[in-house]
C-alpha positions in Angstrom: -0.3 -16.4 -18.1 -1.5 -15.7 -22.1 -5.1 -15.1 -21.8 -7.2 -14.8 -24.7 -10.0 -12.7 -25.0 -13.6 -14.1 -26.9 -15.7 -10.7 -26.8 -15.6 -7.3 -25.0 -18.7 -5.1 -25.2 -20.2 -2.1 -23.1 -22.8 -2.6 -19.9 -24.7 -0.5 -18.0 -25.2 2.3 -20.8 -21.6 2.2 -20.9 -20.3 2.5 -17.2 -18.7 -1.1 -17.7 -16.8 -3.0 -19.9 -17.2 -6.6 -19.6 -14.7 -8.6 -21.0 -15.5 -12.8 -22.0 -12.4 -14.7 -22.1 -11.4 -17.6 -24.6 -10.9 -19.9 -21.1 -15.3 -19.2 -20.8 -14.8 -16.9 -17.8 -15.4 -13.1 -18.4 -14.3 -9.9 -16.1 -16.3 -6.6 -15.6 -14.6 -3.5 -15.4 -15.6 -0.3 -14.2 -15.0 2.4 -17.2 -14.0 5.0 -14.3 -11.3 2.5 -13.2 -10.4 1.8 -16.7 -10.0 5.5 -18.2 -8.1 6.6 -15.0 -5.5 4.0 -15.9 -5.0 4.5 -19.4 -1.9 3.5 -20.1 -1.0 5.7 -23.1 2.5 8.1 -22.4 -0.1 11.2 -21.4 -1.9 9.6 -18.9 0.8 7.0 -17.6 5.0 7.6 -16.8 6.2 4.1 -18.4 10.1 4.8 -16.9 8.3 5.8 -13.3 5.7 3.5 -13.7 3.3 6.4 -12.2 0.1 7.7 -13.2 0.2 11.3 -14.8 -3.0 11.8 -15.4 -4.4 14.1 -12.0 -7.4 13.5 -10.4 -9.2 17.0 -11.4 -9.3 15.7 -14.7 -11.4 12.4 -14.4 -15.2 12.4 -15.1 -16.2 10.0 -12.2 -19.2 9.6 -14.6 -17.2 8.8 -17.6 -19.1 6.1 -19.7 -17.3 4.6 -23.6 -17.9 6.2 -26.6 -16.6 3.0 -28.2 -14.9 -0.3 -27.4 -13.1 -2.8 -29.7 -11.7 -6.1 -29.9 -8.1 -4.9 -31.4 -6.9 -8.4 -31.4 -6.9 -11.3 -29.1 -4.6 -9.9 -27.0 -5.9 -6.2 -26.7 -8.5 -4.0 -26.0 -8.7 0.0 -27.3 -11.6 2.5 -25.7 -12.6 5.6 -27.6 -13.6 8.0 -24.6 -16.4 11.0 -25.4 -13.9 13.4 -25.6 -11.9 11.2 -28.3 -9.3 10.3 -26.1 -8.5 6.2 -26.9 -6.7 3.5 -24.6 -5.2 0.4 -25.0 -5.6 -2.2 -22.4 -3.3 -5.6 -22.9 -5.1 -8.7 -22.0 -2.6 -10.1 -19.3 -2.8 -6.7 -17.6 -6.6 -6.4 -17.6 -7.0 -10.6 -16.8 -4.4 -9.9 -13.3 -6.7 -7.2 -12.4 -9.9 -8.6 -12.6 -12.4 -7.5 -9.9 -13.7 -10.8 -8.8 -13.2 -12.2 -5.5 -10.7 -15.5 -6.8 -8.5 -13.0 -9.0 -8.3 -10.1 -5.8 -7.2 -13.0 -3.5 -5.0 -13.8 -6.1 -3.8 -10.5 -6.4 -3.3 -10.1 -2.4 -1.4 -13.2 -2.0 1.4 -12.3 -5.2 1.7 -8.4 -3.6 1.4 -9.4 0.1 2.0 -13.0 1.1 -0.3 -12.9 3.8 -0.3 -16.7 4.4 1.0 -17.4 8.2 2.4 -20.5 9.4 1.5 -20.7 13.6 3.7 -22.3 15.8 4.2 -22.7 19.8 6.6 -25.1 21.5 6.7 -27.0 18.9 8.5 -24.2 16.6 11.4 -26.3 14.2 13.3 -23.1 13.9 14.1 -22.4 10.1 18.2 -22.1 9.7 19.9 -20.8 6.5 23.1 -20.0 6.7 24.1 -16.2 6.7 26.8 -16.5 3.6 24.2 -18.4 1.4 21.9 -15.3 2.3 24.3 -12.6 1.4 25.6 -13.9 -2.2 22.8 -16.4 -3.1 19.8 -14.8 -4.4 17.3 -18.2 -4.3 18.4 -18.4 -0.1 17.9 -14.5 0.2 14.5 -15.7 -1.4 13.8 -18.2 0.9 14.9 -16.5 4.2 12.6 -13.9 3.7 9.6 -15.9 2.3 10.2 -17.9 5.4 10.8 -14.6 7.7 6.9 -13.1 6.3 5.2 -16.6 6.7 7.2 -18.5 10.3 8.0 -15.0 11.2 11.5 -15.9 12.3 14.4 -17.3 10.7 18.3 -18.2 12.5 21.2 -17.5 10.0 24.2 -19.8 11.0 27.8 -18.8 10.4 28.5 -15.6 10.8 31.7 -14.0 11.5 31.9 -13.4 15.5 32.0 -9.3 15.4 30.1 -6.3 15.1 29.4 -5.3 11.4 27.9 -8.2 9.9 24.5 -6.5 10.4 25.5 -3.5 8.6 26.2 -6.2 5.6 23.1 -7.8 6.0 20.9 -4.5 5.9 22.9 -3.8 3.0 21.8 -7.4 1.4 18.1 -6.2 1.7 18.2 -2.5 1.2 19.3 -0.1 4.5 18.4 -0.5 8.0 16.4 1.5 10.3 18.0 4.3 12.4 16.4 4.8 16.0 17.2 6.5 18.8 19.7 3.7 19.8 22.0 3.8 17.0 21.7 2.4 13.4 23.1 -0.8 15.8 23.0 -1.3 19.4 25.3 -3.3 21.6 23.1 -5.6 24.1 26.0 -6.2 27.1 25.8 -5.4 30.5 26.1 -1.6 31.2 26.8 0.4 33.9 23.5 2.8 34.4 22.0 1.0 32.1 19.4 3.0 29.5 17.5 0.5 28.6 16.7 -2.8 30.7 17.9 -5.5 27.9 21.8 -3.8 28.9 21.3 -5.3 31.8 22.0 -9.5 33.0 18.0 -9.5 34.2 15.5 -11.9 33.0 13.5 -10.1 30.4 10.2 -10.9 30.0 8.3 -11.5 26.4 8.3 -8.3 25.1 7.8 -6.4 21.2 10.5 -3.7 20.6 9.5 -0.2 20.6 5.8 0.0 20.7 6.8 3.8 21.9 7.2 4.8 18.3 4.1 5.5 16.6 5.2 2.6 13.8 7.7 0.1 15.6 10.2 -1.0 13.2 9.1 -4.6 11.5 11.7 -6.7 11.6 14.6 -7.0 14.5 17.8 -8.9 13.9 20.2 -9.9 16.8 23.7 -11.1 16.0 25.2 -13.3 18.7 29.3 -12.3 19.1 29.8 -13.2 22.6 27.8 -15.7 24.6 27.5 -16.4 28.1 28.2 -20.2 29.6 25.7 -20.5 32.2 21.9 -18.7 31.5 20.8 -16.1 28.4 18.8 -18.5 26.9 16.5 -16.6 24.4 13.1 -17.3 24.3 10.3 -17.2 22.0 6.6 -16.8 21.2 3.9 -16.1 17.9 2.1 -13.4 19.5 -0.8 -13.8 16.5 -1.1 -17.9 17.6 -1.5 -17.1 21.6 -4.1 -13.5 20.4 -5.9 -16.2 18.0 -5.9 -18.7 22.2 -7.1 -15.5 23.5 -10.0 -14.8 21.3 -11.4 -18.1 21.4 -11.1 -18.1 25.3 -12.1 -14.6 26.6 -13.7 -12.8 23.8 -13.8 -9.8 26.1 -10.4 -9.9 27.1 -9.5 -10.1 23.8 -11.7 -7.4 22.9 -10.1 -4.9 25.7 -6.7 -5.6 24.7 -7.5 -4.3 21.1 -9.3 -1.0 21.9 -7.3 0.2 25.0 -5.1 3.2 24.1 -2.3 2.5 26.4 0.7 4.5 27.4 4.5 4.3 26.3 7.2 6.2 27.5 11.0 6.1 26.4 13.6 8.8 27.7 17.3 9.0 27.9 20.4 9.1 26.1 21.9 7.3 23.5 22.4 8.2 19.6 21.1 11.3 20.5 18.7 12.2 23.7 15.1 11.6 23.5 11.9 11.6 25.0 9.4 9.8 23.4 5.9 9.2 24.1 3.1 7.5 22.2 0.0 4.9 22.6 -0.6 1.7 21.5 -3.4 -0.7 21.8 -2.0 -4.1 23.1 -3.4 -6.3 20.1 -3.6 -4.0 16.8 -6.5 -6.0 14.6 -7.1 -5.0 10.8 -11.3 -4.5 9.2 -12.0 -8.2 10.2 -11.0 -8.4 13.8 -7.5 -9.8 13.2 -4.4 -9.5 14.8 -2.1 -7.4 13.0 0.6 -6.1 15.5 1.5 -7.2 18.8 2.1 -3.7 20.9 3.3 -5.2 24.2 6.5 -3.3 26.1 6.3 -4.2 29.7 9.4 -2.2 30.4 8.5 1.2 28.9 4.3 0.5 29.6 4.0 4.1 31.2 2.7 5.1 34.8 0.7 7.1 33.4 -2.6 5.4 31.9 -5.2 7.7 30.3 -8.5 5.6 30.4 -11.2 6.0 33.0 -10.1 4.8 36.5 -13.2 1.9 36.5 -11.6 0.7 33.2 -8.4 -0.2 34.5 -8.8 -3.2 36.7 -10.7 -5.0 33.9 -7.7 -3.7 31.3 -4.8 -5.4 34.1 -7.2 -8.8 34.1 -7.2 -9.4 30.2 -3.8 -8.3 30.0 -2.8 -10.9 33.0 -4.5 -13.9 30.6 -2.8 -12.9 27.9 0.6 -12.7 29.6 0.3 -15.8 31.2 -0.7 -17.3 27.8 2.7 -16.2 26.3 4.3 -17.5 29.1 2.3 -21.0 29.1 4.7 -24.0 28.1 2.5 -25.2 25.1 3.7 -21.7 23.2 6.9 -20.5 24.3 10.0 -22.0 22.1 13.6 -21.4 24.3 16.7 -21.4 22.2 20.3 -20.8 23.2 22.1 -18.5 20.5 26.0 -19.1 19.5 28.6 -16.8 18.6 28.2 -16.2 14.6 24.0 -16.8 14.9 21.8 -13.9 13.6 18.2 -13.9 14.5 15.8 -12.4 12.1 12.1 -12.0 13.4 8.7 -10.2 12.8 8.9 -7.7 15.5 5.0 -7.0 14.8 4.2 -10.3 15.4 6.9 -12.5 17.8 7.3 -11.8 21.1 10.7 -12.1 22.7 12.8 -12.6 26.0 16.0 -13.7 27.4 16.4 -16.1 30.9 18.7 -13.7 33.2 22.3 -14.3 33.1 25.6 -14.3 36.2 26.8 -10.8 35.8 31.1 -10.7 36.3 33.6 -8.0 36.0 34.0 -8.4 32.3 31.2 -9.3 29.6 29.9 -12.4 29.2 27.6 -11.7 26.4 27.1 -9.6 23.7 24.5 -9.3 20.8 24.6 -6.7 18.1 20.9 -5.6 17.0 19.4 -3.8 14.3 16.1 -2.8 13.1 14.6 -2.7 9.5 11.3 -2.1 8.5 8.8 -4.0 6.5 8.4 -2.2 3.3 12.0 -2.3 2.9 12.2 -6.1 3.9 9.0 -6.9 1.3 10.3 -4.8 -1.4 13.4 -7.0 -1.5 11.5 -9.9 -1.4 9.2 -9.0 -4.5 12.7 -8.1 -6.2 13.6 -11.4 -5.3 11.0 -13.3 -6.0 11.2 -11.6 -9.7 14.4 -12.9 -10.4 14.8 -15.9 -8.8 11.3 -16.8 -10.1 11.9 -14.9 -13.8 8.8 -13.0 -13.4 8.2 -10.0 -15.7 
């Protein structure tokens, strides 16, 4: 992008500049917005990228004193108290406040674009040594990760460890109360239900924490002949079913407050507490984060007692919509297969297993979270995609 700029003059007895570009389209900018991001070395930290300039010192009011056309490339602002700014084109044109170049804007920071799937999901596959030493698959596995919200890497070795290596690839993983890893086997006095050989029903990790980690990777090393098949399901494609089905249902699921409980042993003991609605939506009614722990669900449920029967019913549709055969995907994992999903957004489980003296499966699992996982990605995209 080289944008040219026609004309820039003052509006609105100088509370906006509005900027005409050489393409015909023009921009208006707030002159508040503009002088609290000057971006001259006593207002802005270049090495930090950080604005120095505190807040005490903006005039909310501020209006120009003057505003020139320095070339076609640049724009400079004398302020009332003499103070001048320089604003270059392609900075101002990427932060234009219209609707088109905000979406814009959105889509480059946040790749919110979604890609819905039920039993029909063709599972993406990379494989895990392309990930770890070639930035354009890194790229790819995590564009895929943010938009399918799962992704199998093939081919890695058969022990514990590669996870470790694969945090590493994308910045550090996130320590919980069950390790930095955590060894899904069969356990005597099990402290948690997935270290058992039970069926386990579609489930998010961790809604207990007050923000559940983002993205959960599972590394098959051991793998059971008979049963253990994973399973599957986009928890935003069956909340979409819902909405359009029982409104109200859906509307209970995202304003109960319900209760999680975790306590035990393990990295170190805990007892943790915390509640979650079922279906977390964003401004617009949209689901955002599946919340949805059968296992650790609490007995204890602090809403009125009339309110609970109705809260059981919409939570019944829902269930049995994850569990419906249109949108559950069932996979069987392989020693050296890593599993990368959107803990936020997929649900998982795993069809019950023969239990036997010795183990018959094992998974290593991690946790990392979101910002770590998009950061990546952006540094990705700037290199693979020679973005300044």
């Amino acid at each position: 992008m080289n944008p040219g700029i026609q004309k820039v003059e003052a509006l609105d007895a100088g509370h906006f500049v509005r900027v005409e570009w050489e393409d015909g389209s023009e921009s208006r900018y707030p002159c508040v917005w503009l002088r609290d991001n000057c971006q001259c070395p006593h207002c802005f930290l270049r090495s930090a990228r950080a604005r120095r300039l505190v807040f005490e010192d903006l005039d909310v009011n501020i209006v120009v004193k003057e505003v020139a056309l320095a070339d076609r490339k640049k724009i400079s602002i004398t302020w009332p108290d003499e103070h001048a700014s320089e604003y270059e084109a392609e900075w101002l044109k990427k932060r234009c406040f219209s609707e088109e170049a905000r979406a814009e804007m959105r889509e480059d920071l946040f790749l919110p674009e979604r890609q819905y799937w039920g039993s029909d999901l063709q599972l993406p596959k990379i494989p895990f040594e392309e990930v770890m030493y070639n930035d354009e698959s890194a790229y790819k596995w995590l564009c895929t990760l943010k938009k399918v919200g799962i992704v199998l890497l093939t081919g890695a070795a058969a022990r514990q460890g590669e996870l470790v290596k694969l945090g590493h690839r994308i910045g550090f993983l996130r320590l919980t109360f069950y390790g930095p890893t955590w060894q899904v086997q069969d356990k005597a006095d099990a402290n948690n239900v997935a270290y058992t050989t039970g069926k386990l029903c579609f489930h998010t990790d961790y809604p207990v924490l007050q923000h559940p980690p983002g993205v959960q990777l599972l590394h098959c090393i051991k793998q059971t002949a008979a049963g253990g098949e994973s399973e599957v399901v986009d928890g935003f494609n069956v909340s979409n079913e819902l909405k359009k089905q029982n409104p109200q249902a859906y509307q209970i699921l995202s304003s109960t407050a319900v209760d999680y409980t975790d306590v035990g042993v393990d990295y170190c003991d805990f007892a943790v507490q915390n509640k979650q609605r079922i279906i977390d939506v964003d401004s617009r009614g949209q689901a955002v984060r599946i919340n949805y722990n059968n296992a650790t669900r609490d007995t204890v449920f602090d809403i009125p007692a009339e309110k609970v029967r109705p809260f059981y019913t919409a939570l019944k549709e829902f269930n049995d919509l994850l569990n419906s055969t249109e949108h559950k995907f069932t996979y069987k994992l392989k020693p050296g297969d890593i599993v990368t999903f959107d803990n936020w957004r997929v649900l998982h489980g795993r069809q019950s297993y023969p239990s036997g003296s010795e183990v018959t499966r094992h998974l290593e699992g991690a946790y990392a979270d979101w910002d770590v996982v998009m950061s990546r990605l952006r540094l990705l995209r700037k290199r693979v995609l020679n973005r300044d």
